[in-house]
C-alpha positions as CSV (number, residue, x, y, z in Angstrom):
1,X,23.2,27.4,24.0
2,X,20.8,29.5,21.9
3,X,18.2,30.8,23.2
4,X,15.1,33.1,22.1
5,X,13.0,35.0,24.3
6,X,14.1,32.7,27.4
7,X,12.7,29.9,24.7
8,X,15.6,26.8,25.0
9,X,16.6,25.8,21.3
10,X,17.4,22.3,19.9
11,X,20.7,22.3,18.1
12,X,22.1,19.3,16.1
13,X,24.9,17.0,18.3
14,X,28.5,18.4,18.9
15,X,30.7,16.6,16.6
16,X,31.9,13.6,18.1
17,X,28.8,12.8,20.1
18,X,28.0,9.1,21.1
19,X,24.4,9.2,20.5
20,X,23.2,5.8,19.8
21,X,20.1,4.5,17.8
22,X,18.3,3.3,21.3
23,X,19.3,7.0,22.1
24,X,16.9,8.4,19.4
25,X,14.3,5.8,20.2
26,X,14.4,6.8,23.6
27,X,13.1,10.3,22.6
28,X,11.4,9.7,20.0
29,X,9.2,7.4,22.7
30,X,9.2,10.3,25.0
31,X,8.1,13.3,22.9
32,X,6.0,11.4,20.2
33,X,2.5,9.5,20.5
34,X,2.2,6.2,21.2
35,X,0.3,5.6,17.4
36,X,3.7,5.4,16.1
37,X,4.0,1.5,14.5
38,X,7.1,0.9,12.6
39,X,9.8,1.2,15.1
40,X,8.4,-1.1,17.9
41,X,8.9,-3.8,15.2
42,X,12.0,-2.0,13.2
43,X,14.3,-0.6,16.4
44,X,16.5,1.2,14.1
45,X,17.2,4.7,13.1
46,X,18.0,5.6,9.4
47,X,20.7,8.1,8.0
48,X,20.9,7.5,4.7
49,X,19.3,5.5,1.7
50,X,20.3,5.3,-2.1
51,X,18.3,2.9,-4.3
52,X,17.7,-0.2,-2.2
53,X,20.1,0.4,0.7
54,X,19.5,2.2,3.5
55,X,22.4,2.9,6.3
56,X,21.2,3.3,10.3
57,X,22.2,5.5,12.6
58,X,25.2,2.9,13.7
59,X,26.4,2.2,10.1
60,X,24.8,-0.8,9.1
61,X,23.1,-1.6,5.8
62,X,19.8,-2.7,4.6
63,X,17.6,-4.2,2.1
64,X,14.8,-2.1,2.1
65,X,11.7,-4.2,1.2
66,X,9.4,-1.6,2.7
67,X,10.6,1.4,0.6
68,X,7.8,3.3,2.2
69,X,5.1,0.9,2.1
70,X,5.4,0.8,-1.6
71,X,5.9,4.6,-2.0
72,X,9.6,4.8,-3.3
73,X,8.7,2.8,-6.6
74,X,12.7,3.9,-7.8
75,X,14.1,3.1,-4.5
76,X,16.2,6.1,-2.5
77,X,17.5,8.8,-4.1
78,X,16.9,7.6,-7.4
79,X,19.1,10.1,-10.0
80,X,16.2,11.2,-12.0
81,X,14.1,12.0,-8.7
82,X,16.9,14.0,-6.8
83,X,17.3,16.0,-10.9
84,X,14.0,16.6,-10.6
85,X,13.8,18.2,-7.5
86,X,17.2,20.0,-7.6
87,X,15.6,21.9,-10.4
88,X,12.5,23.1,-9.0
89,X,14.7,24.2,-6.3
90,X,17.2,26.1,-8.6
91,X,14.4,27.4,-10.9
92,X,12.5,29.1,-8.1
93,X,9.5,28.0,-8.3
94,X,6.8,28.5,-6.1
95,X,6.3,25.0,-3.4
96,X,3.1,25.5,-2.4
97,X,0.1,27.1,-4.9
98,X,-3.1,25.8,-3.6
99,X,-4.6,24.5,-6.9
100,X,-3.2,27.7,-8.9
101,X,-1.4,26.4,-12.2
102,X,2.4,26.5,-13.1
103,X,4.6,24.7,-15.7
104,X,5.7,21.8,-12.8
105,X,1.9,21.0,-12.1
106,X,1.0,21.1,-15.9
107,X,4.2,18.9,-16.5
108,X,3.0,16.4,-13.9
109,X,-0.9,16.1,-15.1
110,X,0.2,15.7,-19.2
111,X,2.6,13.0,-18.1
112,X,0.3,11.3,-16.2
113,X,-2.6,11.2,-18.4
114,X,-0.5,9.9,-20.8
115,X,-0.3,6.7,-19.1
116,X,-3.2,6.2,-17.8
117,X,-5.5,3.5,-18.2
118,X,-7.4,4.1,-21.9
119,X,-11.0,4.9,-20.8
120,X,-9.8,7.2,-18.2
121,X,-7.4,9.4,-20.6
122,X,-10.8,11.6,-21.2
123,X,-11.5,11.9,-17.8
124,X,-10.4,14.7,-15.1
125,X,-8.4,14.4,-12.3
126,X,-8.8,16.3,-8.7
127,X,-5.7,16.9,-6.3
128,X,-6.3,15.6,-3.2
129,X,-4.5,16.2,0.4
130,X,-1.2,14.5,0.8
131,X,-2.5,11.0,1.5
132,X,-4.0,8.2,0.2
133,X,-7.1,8.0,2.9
134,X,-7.7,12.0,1.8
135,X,-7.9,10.7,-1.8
136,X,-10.4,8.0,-0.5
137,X,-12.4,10.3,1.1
138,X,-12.2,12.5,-2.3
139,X,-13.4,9.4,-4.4
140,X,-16.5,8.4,-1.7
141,X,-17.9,12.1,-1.8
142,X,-17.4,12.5,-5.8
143,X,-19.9,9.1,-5.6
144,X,-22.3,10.4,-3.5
145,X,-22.4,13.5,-5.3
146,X,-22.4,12.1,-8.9
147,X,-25.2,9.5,-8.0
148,X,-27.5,11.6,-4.8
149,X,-26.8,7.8,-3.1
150,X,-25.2,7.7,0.1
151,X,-24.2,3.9,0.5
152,X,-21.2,2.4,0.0
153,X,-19.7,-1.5,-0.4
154,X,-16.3,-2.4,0.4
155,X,-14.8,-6.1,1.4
156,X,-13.1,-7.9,4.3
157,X,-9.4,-7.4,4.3
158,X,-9.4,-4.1,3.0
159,X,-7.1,-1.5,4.3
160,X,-8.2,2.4,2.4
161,X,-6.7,4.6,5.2
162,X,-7.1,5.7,9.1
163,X,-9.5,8.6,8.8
164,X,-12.7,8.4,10.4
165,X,-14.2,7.9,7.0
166,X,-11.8,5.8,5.6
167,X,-11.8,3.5,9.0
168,X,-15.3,2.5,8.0
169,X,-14.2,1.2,5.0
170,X,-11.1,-0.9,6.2
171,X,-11.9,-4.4,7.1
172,X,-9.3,-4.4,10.3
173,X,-12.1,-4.2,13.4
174,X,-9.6,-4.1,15.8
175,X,-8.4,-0.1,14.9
176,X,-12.0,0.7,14.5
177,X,-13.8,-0.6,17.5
178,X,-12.0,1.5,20.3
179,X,-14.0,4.7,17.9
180,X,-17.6,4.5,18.0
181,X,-20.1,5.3,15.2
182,X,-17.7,6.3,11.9
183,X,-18.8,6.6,8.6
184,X,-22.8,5.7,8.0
185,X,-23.7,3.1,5.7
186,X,-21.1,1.1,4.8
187,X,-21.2,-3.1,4.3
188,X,-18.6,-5.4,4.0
189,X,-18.7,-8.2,1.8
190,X,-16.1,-11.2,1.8
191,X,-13.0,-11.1,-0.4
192,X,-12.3,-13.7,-2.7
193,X,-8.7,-15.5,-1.4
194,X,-6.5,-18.3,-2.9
195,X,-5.8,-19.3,0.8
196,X,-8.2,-19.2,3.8
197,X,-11.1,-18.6,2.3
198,X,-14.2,-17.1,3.3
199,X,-16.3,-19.5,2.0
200,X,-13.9,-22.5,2.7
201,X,-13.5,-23.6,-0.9
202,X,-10.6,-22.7,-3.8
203,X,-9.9,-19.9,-5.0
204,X,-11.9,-20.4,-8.3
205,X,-15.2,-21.2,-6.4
206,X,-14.5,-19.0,-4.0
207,X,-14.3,-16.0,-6.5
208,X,-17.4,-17.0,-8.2
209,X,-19.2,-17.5,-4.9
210,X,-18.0,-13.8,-3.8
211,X,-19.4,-12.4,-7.2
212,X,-22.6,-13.6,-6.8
213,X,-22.6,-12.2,-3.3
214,X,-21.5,-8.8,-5.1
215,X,-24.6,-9.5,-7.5
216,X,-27.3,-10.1,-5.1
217,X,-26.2,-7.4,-2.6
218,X,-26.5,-4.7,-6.0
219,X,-29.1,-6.3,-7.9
220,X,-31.7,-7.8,-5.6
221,X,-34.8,-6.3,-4.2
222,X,-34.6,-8.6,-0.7
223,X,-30.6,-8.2,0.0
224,X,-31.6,-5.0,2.2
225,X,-29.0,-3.1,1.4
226,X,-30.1,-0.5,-0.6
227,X,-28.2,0.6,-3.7
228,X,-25.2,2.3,-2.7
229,X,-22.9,5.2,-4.6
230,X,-19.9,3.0,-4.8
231,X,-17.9,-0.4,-4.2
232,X,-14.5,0.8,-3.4
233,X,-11.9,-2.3,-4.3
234,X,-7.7,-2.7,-4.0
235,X,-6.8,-5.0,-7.2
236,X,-4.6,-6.6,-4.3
237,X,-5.5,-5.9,-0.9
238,X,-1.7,-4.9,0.7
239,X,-3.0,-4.8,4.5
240,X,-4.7,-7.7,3.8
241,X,-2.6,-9.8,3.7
242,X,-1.3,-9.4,0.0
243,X,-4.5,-10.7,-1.2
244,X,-4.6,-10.7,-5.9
245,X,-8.3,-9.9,-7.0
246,X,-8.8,-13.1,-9.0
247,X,-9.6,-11.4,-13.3
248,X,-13.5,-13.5,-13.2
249,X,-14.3,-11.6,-9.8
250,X,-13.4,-8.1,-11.4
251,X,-15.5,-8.7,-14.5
252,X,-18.2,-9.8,-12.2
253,X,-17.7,-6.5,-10.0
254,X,-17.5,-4.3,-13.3
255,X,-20.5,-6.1,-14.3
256,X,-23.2,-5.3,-11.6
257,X,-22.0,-1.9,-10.9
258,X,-22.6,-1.0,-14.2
259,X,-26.1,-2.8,-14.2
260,X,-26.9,-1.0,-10.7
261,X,-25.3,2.6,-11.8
262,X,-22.9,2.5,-9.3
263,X,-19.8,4.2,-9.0
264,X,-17.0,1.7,-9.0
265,X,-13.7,2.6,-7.3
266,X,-10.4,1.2,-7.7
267,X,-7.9,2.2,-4.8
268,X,-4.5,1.8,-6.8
269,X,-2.8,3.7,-3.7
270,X,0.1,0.8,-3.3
271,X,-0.6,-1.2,-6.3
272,X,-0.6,1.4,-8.7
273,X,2.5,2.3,-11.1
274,X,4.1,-0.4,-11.8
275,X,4.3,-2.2,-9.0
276,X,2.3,-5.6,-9.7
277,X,4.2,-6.4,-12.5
278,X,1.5,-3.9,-14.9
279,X,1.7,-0.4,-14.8
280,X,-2.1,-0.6,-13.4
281,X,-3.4,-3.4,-10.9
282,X,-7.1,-2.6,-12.2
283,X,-6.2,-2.7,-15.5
284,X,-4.6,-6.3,-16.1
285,X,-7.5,-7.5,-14.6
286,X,-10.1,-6.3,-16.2
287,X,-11.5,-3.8,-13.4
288,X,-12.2,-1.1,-15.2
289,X,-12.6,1.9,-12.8
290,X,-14.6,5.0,-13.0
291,X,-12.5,6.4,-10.0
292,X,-8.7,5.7,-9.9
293,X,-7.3,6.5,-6.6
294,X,-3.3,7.2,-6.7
295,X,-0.7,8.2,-3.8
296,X,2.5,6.7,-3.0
297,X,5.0,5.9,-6.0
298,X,3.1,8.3,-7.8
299,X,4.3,11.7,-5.9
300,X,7.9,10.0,-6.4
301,X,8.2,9.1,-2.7
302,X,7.2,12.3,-1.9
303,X,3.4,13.6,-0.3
304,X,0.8,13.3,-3.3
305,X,-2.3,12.3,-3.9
306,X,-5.4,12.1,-6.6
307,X,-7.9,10.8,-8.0
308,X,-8.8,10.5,-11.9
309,X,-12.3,9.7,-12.8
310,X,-14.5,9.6,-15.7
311,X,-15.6,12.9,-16.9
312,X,-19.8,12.3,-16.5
313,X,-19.2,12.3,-12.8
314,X,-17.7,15.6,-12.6
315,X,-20.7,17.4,-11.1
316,X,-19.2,19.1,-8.4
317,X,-19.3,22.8,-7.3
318,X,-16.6,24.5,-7.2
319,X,-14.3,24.0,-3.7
320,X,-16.4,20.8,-3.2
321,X,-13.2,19.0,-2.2
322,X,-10.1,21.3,-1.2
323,X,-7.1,21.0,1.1
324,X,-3.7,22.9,1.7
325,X,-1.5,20.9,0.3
326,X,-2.9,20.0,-3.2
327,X,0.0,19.4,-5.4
328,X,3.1,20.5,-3.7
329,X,5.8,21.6,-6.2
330,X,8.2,19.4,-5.2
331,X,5.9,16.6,-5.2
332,X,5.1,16.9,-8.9
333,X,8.0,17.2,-9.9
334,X,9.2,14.1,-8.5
335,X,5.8,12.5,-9.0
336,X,6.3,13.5,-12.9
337,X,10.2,12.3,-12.9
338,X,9.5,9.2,-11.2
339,X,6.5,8.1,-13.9
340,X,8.6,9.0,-17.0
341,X,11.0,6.7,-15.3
342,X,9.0,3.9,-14.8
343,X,7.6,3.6,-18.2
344,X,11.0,4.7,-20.0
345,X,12.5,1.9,-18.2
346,X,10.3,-0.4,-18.3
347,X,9.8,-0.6,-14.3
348,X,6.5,-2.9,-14.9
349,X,8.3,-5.5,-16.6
350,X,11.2,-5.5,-14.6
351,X,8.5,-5.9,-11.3
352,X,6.9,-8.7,-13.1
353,X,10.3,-10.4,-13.7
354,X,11.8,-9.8,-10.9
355,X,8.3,-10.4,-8.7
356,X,8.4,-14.4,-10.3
357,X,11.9,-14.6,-9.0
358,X,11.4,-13.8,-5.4
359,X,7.9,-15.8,-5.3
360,X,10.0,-18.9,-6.5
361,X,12.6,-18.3,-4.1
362,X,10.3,-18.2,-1.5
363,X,8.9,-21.4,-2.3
364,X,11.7,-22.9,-2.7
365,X,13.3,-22.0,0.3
366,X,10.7,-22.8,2.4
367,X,9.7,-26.2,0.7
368,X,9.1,-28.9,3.0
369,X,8.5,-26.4,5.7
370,X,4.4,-26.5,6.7
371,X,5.1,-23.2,8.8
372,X,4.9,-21.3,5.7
373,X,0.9,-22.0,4.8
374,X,1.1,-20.0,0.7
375,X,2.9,-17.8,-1.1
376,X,1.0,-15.2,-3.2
377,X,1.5,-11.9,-5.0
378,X,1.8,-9.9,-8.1
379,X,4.6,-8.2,-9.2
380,X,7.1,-7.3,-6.5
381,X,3.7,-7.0,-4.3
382,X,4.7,-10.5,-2.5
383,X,3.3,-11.9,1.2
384,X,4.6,-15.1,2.5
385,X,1.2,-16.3,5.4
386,X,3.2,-18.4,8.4
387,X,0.8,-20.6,10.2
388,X,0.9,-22.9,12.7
389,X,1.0,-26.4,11.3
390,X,-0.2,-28.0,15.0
391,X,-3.8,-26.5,15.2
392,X,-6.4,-26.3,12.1
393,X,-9.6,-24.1,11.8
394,X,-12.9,-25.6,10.9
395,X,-11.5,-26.1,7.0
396,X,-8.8,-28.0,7.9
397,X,-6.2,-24.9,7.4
398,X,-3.7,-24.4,9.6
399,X,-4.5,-20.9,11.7
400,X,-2.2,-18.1,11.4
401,X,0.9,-17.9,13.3
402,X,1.4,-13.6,13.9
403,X,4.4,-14.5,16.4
404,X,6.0,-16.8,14.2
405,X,5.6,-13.7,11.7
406,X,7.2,-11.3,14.1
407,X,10.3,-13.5,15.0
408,X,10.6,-14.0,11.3
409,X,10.8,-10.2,11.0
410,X,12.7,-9.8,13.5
411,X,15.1,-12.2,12.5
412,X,15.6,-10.6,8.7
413,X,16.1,-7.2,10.6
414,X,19.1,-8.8,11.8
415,X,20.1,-10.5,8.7
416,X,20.2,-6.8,6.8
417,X,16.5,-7.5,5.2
418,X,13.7,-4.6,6.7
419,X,9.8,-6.2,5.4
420,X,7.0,-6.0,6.6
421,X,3.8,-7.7,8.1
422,X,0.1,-7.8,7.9
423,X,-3.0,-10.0,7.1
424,X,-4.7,-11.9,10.0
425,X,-3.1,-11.5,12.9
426,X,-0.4,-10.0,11.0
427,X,0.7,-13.2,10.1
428,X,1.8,-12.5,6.6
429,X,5.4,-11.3,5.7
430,X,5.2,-8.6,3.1
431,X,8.0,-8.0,0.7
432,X,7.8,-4.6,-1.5
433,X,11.0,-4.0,-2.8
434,X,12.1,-0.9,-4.8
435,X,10.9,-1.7,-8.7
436,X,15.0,-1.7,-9.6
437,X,15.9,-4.4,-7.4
438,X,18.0,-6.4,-8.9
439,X,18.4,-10.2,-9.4
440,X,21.6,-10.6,-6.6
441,X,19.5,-8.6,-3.8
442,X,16.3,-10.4,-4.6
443,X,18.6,-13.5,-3.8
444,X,20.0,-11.8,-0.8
445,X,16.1,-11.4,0.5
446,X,15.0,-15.0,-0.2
447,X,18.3,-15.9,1.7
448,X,17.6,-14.1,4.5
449,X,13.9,-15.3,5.1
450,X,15.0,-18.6,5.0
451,X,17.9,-18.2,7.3
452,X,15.4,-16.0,9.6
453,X,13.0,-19.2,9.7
454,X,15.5,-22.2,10.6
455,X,16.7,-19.6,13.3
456,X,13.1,-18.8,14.5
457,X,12.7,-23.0,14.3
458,X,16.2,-23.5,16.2
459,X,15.3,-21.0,19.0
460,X,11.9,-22.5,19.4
461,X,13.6,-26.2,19.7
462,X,16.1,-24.7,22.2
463,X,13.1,-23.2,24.5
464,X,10.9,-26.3,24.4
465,X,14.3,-28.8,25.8
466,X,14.4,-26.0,28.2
């Protein structure tokens, strides 16, 4: 054993140990906090990935449709990625400068503006800490500052991160009741949905009913909310439930923020870079952002995060925002690698292609099955909502079903297929595939879900005749 100043040290495993995956869950359960989500629903410990595979701790493969909740747009390892990194490595660059310049951080910001949505190429953009919510919080104080406003408008469903601030502007109340007072001045405002909606209507109606709501809370003297610094949107609500913002509700939303002179924010954290089947969510559908908020696939897979804004907002002092960690090296670089890739291979296409293929799949697998209530998405951003046929709400629609869900999850664990859940209840399976899926393990995945529900239906037939 080492040791350091009577100080026991962890070594790795003597070659040749049994440790098994429930091994490592074990102490992972022991030493680390109970916050920790993915493994009470994913009991498996990962080794190795490359592309869209992923190998556990006991050898087995899988089909990774989490790909870090949408972060690894190129999948594991991607060639260009590792390239990247293995360079900044080799060239000795420095991995941490604050917000000090070098050739990797230049690299990354030209490559990006490049590709940015049109009105925003003129803009500026501020590193952010390492996550999306820090980016959220970045976007919410550049609006207060810009406009000397302090109220903000977000919608039901929406997930923006798990900071105190963002909290407040995540539709979820369950993670936000245990806290207390959080961020001041914040409404909600319903969502327009294709399925279960708010205002019990289609989707059409629905989204014109939830602009005017948008309209009167901005515009009218009586709404008694007074006119706030921003309305902070996802172009589709991930969390949500995989939620599209229908086109006519983002010109609407464009509409009375620019009659009102407020900022409008577009959190692009999950949808942005290819992933809906555009290279930007907003953009395809007419948003039109003054604040862009990026993480995820944009850092490569690795920690990054920004925001890009238009440049009349940029009134802030100097060291108005800051953090540690604003641009890691090896971040940009990947971040850089990854969006040269995208575009040079045409990654949005490819999502928007291969996106239609699994949505159809889905439908067609499950066709004559009323457990499975809609399928909806954009791009390879897909959810498949599982209700329970047997009990309706006050519409008619059948409610939510979040154990079905979780056996159905369960169930493509098994089957090789990791996803995801969330929506109501967490009723909605989420597929976010690497963008270079291909066609065969898009087949695989639509094969799998429907396997995992005629097992989930056989199993529930065998404990009712018991």
């Amino acid at each position: 054993m080492a040791y350091h100043e009577g100080v026991r040290l962890a070594e790795p495993p003597a070659t040749g140990t049994a440790e098994t995956t429930d091994d490592l869950l074990e102490r992972q359960r022991l030493r680390e906090s109970s916050a920790r989500s993915y493994p009470r629903r994913l009991p498996i410990a990962l080794v190795e990935g490359r592309g869209t595979t992923v190998r556990d701790h006991q050898g087995r493969e899988y089909l990774d449709c989490l790909a870090g909740a949408g972060a690894l747009a190129l999948g594991h390892r991607h060639p260009v990625v590792v390239q990247a990194l293995r360079e900044v490595l080799d060239e000795g660059t420095p991995l941490s400068t604050l917000d000090l310049p070098t050739p990797v951080r230049d690299r990354f910001v030209e490559q990006l503006f490049a590709v940015l949505p049109e009105p925003l190429r003129d803009g500026r953009l501020l590193f952010c800490g390492p996550t999306g919510a820090d980016a959220v919080e970045a976007a919410v104080k550049l609006a207060r500052t810009a406009t000397g406003r302090s109220g903000l408008i977000a919608f039901g469903g929406a997930y923006h991160g798990m900071t105190q601030g963002t909290l407040a502007l995540t539709g979820r109340k369950a993670v936000k009741e245990p806290l207390g007072a959080l961020l001041p001045d914040v409404h909600h405002l319903p969502f327009p949905t294709a399925f279960r909606s708010p205002f019990g209507v289609d989707d059409g109606d629905g989204a014109a009913m939830a602009g005017r709501l948008v309209e009167w809370a901005l515009t009218d003297d009586l709404s008694g909310i007074a006119t706030p610094a921003a309305v902070i949107a996802e172009p589709v609500q991930g969390e949500g439930g995989v939620q599209p913002m229908p086109a006519a509700f983002a010109a609407t939303l464009r509409r009375a923020t620019s009659a009102a002179g407020t900022v409008l924010i577009a959190d692009e954290v999950q949808t942005g870079l290819g992933r809906t089947g555009e290279l930007w969510a907003s953009e395809a559908i007419g948003l039109d952002p003054d604040v862009l908020v990026l993480s995820k696939a944009v850092g490569g897979g690795l920690p990054l995060a920004v925001i890009v804004h238009r440049g009349e907002l940029d009134g802030w002092q100097p060291g108005a925002h800051a953090g540690t960690f604003r641009g890691q090296t090896l971040a940009l670089a990947a971040g850089a690698a990854t969006i040269r890739e995208v575009v040079r291979g045409g990654m949005a296409q490819r999502a928007r292609e291969a996106g239609r293929r699994l949505t159809e799949g889905l439908v067609a697998v499950a066709a004559g099955d009323p457990r499975v209530g809609h399928v909806r998405g954009r791009g390879l951003m897909v959810g498949a909502e599982l209700v329970d046929p047997g009990v309706v709400d006050a519409d008619g629609v059948p409610v939510p079903d979040g154990w079905l869900a979780g056996k159905v999850q369960a169930e493509m664990l098994r089957r090789g297929v990791i996803v995801e859940v969330g929506g109501t209840h967490d009723a909605v399976v989420r597929f976010l595939p690497p963008l270079v899926i291909t066609d065969d393990e898009i087949d695989r995945v639509v094969d799998a879900f429907g396997g995992a529900l005629r097992a989930v239906h056989a199993e529930s037939g065998e404990e009712a005749e018991r």
